[in-house]
N, C-alpha and C positions, 0 to 999 in steps of 0.2 A: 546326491544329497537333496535336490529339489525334490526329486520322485518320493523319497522316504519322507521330506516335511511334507508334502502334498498328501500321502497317505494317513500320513499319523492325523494330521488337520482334520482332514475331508472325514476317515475312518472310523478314526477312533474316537479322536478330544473333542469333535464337535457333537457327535450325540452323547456322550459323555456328558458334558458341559448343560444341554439340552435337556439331558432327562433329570438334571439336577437341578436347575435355574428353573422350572417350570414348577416343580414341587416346592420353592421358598421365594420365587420376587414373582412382581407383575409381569404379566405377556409379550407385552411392549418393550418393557425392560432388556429381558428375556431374547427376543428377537432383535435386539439395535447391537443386542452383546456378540448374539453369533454373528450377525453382521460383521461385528468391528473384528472378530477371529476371521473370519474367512478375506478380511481385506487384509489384514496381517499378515496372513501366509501368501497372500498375491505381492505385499509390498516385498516380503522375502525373497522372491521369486523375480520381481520386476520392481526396483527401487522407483523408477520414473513414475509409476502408475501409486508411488506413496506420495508423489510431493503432486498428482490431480487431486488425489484423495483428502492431504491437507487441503489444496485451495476447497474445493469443496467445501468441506467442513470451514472454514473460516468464513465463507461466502453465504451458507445456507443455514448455519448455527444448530442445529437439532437440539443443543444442551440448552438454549435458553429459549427455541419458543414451544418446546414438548415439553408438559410439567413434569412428565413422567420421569425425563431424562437428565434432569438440573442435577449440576454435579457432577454428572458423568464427564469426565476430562479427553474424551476422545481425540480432538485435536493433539494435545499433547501427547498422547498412546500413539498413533499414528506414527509424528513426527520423528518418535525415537526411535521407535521402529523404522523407519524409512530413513532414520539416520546412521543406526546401526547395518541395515544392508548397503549402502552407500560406502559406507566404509570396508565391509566385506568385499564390496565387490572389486573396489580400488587396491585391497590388499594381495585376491586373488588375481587381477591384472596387474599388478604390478605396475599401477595408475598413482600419480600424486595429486594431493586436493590441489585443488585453482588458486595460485596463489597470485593476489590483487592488492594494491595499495585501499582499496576499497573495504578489504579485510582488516586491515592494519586500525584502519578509522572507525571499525565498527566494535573493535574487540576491545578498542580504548573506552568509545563509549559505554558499553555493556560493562568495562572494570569498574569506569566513574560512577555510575549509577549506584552500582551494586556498594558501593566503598561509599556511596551519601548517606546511603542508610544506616551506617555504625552509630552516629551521636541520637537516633532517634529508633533503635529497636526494630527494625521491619524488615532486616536483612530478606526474610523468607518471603516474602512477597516481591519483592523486587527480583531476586534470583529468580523465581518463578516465571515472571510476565518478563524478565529480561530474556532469559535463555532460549524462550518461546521463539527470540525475534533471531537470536543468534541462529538457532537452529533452523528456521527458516531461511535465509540467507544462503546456511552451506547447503542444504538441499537444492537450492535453486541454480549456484553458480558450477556445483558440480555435478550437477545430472541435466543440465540447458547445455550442452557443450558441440553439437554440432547446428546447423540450419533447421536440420529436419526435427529435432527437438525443439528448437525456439521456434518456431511455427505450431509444433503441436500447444507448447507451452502459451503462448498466444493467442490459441483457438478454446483454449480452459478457460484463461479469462474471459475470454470474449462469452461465450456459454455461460457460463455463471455470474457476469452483468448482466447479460441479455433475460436472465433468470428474477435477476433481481428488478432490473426494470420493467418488464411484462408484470411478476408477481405483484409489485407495486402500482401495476396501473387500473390491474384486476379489483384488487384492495378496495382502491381508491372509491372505485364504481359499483362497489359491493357494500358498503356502508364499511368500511374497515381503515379508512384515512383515519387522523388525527387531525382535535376539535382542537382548535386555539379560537375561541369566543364563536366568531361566525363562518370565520375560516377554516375549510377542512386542506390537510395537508398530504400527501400519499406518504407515505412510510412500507418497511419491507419487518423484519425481524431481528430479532437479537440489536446487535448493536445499530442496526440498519433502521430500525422503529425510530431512530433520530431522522425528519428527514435534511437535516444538512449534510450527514453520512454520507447518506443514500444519493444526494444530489453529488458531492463531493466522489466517490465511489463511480457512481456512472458517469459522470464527464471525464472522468479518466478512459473508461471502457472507450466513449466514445470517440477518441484520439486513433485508438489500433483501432476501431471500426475504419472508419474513415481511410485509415493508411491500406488498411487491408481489402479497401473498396476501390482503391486507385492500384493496386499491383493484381487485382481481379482481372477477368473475361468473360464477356456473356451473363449467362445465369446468375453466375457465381458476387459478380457486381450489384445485381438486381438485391441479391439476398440480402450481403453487408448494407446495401443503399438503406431497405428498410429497417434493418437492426439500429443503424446510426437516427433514423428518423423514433425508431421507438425510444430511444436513449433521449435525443432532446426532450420527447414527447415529456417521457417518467422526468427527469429532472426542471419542468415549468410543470408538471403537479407540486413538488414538493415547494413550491414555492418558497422559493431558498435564496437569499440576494446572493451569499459566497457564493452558490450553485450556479447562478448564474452569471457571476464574472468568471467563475471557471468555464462555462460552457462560450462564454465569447473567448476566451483564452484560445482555447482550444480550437476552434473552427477557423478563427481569425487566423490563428497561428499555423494551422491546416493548410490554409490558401496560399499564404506568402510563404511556407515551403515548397508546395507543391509547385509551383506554378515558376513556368522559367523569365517572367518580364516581372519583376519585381512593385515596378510600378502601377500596375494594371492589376494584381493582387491586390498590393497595399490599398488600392483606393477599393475595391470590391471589399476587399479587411471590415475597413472603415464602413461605406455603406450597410454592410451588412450588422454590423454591429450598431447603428444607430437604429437599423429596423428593431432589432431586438427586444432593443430599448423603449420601441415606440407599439410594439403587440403582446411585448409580457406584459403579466400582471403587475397592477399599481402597488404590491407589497414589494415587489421581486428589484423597481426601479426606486423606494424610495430609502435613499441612502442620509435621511436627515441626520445628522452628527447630536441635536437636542432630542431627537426618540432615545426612549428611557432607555432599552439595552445594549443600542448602541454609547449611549454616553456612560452607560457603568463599565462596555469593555475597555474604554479607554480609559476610566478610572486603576483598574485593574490590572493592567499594562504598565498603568506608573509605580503602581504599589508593587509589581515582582519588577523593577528598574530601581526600587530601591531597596529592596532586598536584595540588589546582585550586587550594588553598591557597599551596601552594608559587607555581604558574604560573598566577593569577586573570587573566591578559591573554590569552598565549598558548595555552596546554594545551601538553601535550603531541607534539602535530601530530599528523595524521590517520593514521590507522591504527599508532600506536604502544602504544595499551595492550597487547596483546598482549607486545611489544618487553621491557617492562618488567613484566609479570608472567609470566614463565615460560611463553606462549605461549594462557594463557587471555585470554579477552574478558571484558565487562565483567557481563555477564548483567542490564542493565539499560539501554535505549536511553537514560534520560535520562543517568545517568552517563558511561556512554560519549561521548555527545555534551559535556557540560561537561570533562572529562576531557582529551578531547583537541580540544579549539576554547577552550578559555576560556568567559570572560564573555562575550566579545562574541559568540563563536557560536552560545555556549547562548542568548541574547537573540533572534536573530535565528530560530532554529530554533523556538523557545518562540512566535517573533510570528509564525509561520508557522500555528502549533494556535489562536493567540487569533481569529486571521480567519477560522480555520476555523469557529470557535462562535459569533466577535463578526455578528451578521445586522442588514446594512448597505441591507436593502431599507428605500424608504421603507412606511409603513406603509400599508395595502391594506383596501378596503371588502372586503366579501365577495364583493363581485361581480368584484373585482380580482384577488381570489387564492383558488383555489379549494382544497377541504380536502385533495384527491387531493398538489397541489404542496405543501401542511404538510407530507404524510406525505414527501413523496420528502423535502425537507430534515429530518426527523425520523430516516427513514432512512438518510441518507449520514451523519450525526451519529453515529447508535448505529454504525456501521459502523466509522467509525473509531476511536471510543470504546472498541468492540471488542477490535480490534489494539492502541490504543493500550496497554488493560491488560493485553493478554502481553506488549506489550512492555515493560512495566515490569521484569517476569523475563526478558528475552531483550534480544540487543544487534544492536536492527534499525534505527538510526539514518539507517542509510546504502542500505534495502534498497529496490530500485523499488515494490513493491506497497503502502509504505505512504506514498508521495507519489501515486498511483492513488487511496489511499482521503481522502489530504489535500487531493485534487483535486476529490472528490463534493461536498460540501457548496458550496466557493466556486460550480460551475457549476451545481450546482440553483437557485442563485440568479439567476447570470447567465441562464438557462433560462427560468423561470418568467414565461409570460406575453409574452415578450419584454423584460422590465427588463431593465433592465443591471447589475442585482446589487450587488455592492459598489464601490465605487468608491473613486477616490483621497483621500486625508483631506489638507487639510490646516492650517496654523498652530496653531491652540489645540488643534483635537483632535485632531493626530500628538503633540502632548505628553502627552496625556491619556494616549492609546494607549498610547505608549512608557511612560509611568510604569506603568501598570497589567502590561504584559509585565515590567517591571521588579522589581515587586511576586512576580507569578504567579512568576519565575524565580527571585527569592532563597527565597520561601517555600518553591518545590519541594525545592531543595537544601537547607534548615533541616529538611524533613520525612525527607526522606532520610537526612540526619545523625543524628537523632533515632531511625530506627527502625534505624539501622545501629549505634550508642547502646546500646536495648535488645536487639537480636535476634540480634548476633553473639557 
């Protein structure tokens, strides 16, 4: 069957397709299409090499910085495609998908979502950018399933930060930064032209650099040492303050895993994050609470705190904050999310993070789990621990790269050794669970309340 798709592709449909698309669209066009056929038939062939191909595309955007190409929905071509072999391939092996309480919490969230939109007409956009995330998800947790995957899959991200922060630093020095009055800022593409993204985005990378630069030898150290040092580099051009409490996150967080004297960490922790403080730039340190955009996002924060108040079931429905404050967002993913899903969304999105951290492996001699596999779930943790904290200040609830990063820790687990990682919970301790998600999600909102209280 592969040999017959492979001919019919290669043979026939692709000059087929060629000598027809050359006689009615642009060149460019033309060539991104046969592209995206000939990556089709590889995903058919080799599901794994469909969910590089999404991170790519998700990471490198083609559809929004080629005009030629706007519109073209490639990512989502891909995805289904590489969702549909994935499931072929599970049918012919007589494989069943991964099933995770982690699943449980994301399918809730993607019904809530989708169910906000009835009183306000936009069901189709939401189904849209919802399934996007869904569908990412099963690609990742069902085709990441041994070591030697989670490693490949690790070395994609790592390659496609390292892409965006190099590209960003090129930009930068080429006249292609963005102008805020006298300040230029580095920026990348598509969604990445923000650069709090870009800054948020690469101190994630720079987590698995780091991890992957301490399980190295020789050469191979040297390499990640500088991909980690170009990471900081790009992330203090973008001149990013979230950018940079993720990047002290991150390293800080780095040392006091790494390192076996706790003590002797923490204080290097500490040192090192005060230098930080004292050779970034004077934008990146000044966290005044009376500068103008920081006091509107805490305005802002109050205003969706009383709209959840107001709608503690429904919210607002998906994609309406905006609608209701004059066109801004919410500049905080968890707001955002409780704002416009309710309770029950913010529960289910919140037990999506607790599965992320909650480690459902049974417990393991030494001989069973080896220190190298600590580090990788160590590092898909600080990674998204990361992003998590810009986006405390940015409103990325709904953006693919941080279901990518939601995604590392549950499959290091599924990975490792070959266990099957976390698994399905149930009777006494799905209550547990839920109460404790229950806990984490009113505390989060009480903390937010409080510091929206004093800082606005």
């Amino acid at each position: 069957m592969a040999a017959i798709l492979l001919v019919l592709g290669v043979g026939v449909l692709l000059p087929m397709a060629l000598a027809r698309g050359l006689t009615t669209n642009s060149e460019l066009k033309v060539v991104a299409l046969e592209l995206c056929l000939l990556g089709t038939l590889a995903v058919l062939l080799q599901p794994f090499w469909g969910l590089v191909l999404v991170v790519g595309l998700l990471y490198v955007r083609p559809e929004e910085s080629i005009a030629a190409l706007a519109g073209m929905r490639f990512t989502l071509l891909v995805s289904l495609v590489a969702l549909a072999s994935v499931l072929a391939h599970l049918f012919l092996s007589r494989e069943k998908l991964v099933r995770t309480p982690f699943n449980v919490m994301l399918l809730g969230f993607a019904a809530t979502a989708i169910l906000s939109t009835v009183p306000n007409w936009n069901m189709a956009e939401a189904v849209l950018e919802i399934s996007k995330l869904v569908i990412l998800v099963l690609l990742v947790l069902n085709l990441v399933r041994t070591p030697q995957r989670y490693r490949a899959f690790v070395t994609t991200l790592l390659v496609f930060t390292a892409y965006l922060a190099l590209y960003s630093i090129y930009l930068y020095f080429t006249g292609g930064a963005m102008q805020q009055g006298e300040l230029a800022r580095s920026q990348a593409t598509g969604i990445f032209s923000d650069p709090n993204d870009l800054a948020a985005t690469v101190a994630a990378g720079l987590a698995l650099a780091l991890v992957r630069a301490r399980n190295a030898r020789g050469l191979m150290r040297l390499v990640y040492l500088l991909l980690a040092g170009s990471q900081v580099w790009a992330v203090v051009l973008t001149y990013s303050r979230s950018g940079l409490l993720s990047l002290l996150l991150v390293i800080c967080g780095f040392l006091i895993c790494s390192m076996r004297r706790k003590a002797i960490s923490t204080v290097l922790a500490v040192g090192l994050g005060i230098l930080l403080f004292v050779v970034a730039p004077s934008r990146m340190t000044d966290f005044d609470r009376s500068e103008a955009s920081a006091n509107q996002r805490f305005w802002l924060w109050s205003d969706g705190l009383q709209q959840l108040y107001g709608r503690p079931l429904t919210g607002i429905g998906y994609g309406q904050f905006p609608e209701i404050n004059g066109g801004w967002t919410a500049h905080n993913s968890f707001v955002l999310c409780f704002t416009e899903l309710g309770l029950p969304g913010y529960f289910f999105w919140m037990g999506c993070l607790y599965y992320c951290f909650k480690r459902r492996v049974p417990k393991a001699t030494p001989e069973e789990e080896s220190e190298e596999e600590k580090r990788d779930l160590v590092g898909a943790r600080l990674a998204l621990s990361g992003f998590l904290f810009s986006g405390f200040w940015l409103s990325r609830t709904y953006v693919p790269v941080l279901y990518l990063l939601m995604c590392l820790p549950v499959a290091a687990q599924i990975a490792a050794r070959g266990r099957p990682g976390p698994q399905q919970v149930k009777g006494a301790e799905w209550l547990r669970d839920c109460g404790r998600i229950g806990l984490i999600s009113l505390g989060s909102i009480l903390l937010i309340q409080l510091m929206t209280d004093f800082l606005k």
